[in-house]
C-alpha positions as CSV (number, residue, x, y, z in Angstrom):
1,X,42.9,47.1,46.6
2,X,44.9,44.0,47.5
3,X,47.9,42.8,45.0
4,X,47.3,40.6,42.1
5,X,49.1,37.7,41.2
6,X,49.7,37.8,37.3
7,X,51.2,35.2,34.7
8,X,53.1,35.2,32.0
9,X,50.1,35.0,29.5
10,X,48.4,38.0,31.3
11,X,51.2,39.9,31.8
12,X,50.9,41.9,29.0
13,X,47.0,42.6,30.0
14,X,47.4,42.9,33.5
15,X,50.8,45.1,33.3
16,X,51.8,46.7,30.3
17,X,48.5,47.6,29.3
18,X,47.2,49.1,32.6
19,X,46.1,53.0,32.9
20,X,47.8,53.1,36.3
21,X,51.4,52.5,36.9
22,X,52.0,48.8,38.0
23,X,54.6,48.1,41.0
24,X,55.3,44.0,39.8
25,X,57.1,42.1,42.5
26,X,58.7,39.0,41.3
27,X,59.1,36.5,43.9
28,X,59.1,32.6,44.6
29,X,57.7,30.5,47.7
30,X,61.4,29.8,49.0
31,X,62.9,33.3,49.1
32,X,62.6,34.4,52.6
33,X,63.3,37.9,51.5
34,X,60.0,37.8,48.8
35,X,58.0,36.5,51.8
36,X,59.3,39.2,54.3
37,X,58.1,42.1,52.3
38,X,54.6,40.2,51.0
39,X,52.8,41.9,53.9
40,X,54.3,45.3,53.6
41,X,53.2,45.2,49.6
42,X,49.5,44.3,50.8
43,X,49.5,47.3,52.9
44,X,50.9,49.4,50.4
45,X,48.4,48.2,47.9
46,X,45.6,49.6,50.4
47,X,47.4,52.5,51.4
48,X,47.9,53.8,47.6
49,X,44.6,52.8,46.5
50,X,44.1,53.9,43.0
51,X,47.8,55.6,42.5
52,X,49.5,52.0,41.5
53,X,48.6,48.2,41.0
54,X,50.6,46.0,42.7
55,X,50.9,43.0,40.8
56,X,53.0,39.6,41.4
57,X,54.9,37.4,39.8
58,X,55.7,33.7,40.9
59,X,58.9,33.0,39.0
60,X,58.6,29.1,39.3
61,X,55.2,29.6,38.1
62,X,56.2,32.0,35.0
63,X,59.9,31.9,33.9
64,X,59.4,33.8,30.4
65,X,58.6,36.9,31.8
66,X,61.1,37.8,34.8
67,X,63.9,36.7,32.2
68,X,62.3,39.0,29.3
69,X,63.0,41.8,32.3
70,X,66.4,40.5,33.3
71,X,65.8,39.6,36.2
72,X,68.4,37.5,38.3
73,X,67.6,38.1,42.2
74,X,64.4,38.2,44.1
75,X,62.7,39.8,45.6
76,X,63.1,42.1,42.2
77,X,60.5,45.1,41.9
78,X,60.0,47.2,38.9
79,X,57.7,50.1,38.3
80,X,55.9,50.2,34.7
81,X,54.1,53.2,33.5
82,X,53.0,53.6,30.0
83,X,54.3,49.6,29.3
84,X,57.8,50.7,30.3
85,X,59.9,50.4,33.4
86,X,60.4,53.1,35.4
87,X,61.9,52.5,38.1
88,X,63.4,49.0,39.6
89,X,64.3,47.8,43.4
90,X,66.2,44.5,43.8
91,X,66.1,42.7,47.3
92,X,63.8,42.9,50.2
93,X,63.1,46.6,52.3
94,X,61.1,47.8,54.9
95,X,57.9,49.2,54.2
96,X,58.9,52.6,54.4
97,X,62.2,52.5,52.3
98,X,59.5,50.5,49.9
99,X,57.0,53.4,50.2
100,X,59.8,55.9,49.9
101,X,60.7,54.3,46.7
102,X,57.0,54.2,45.1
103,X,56.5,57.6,46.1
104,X,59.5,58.9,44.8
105,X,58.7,56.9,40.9
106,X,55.1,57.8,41.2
């Protein structure tokens, strides 16, 4: 399953409503950091199949809802499951620490 770019009008939908936890990456086409982990999340989202959605959020594109989530720094991950955050990461990882991390909030 590859990742899925969201908005702020599907969030809800695509997010807080899903059956599966939701691993949301909020990122923007200038942060070298949000780019540097993009490939590692792909492969995750294959890897996990099933287990967790990962789902991504330009935050030139969609400023209502990474400030809703307080978020100041990208890359900024959170985990939702149930609608609510479970878990949240802040700057970029390799894809093991990232793994480690979902695993562990799975």
């Amino acid at each position: 399953m590859a990742t899925i770019k969201t908005t702020d009008n599907d969030f809800a939908k695509d997010v807080l409503e899903s059956d599966t936890p939701v691993l949301v990456d909020f990122w923007a086409e200038w942060c070298g950091p949000c780019k540097a982990i993009g490939p590692a999340l792909e492969e995750m989202s294959d890897e996990l199949g099933d287990r967790i959605k990962i789902v991504k959020v330009n935050i030139d594109e969609n400023p209502q809802t990474p400030q809703q989530y307080g978020v100041r720094g990208i890359p900024t991950l959170l985990i939702f499951d149930g609608g609510k955050v479970k878990a949240e990461k802040i700057g970029a990882a390799p894809k093991a620490k990232l793994a480690e991390w979902v695993e562990e909030s799975l």
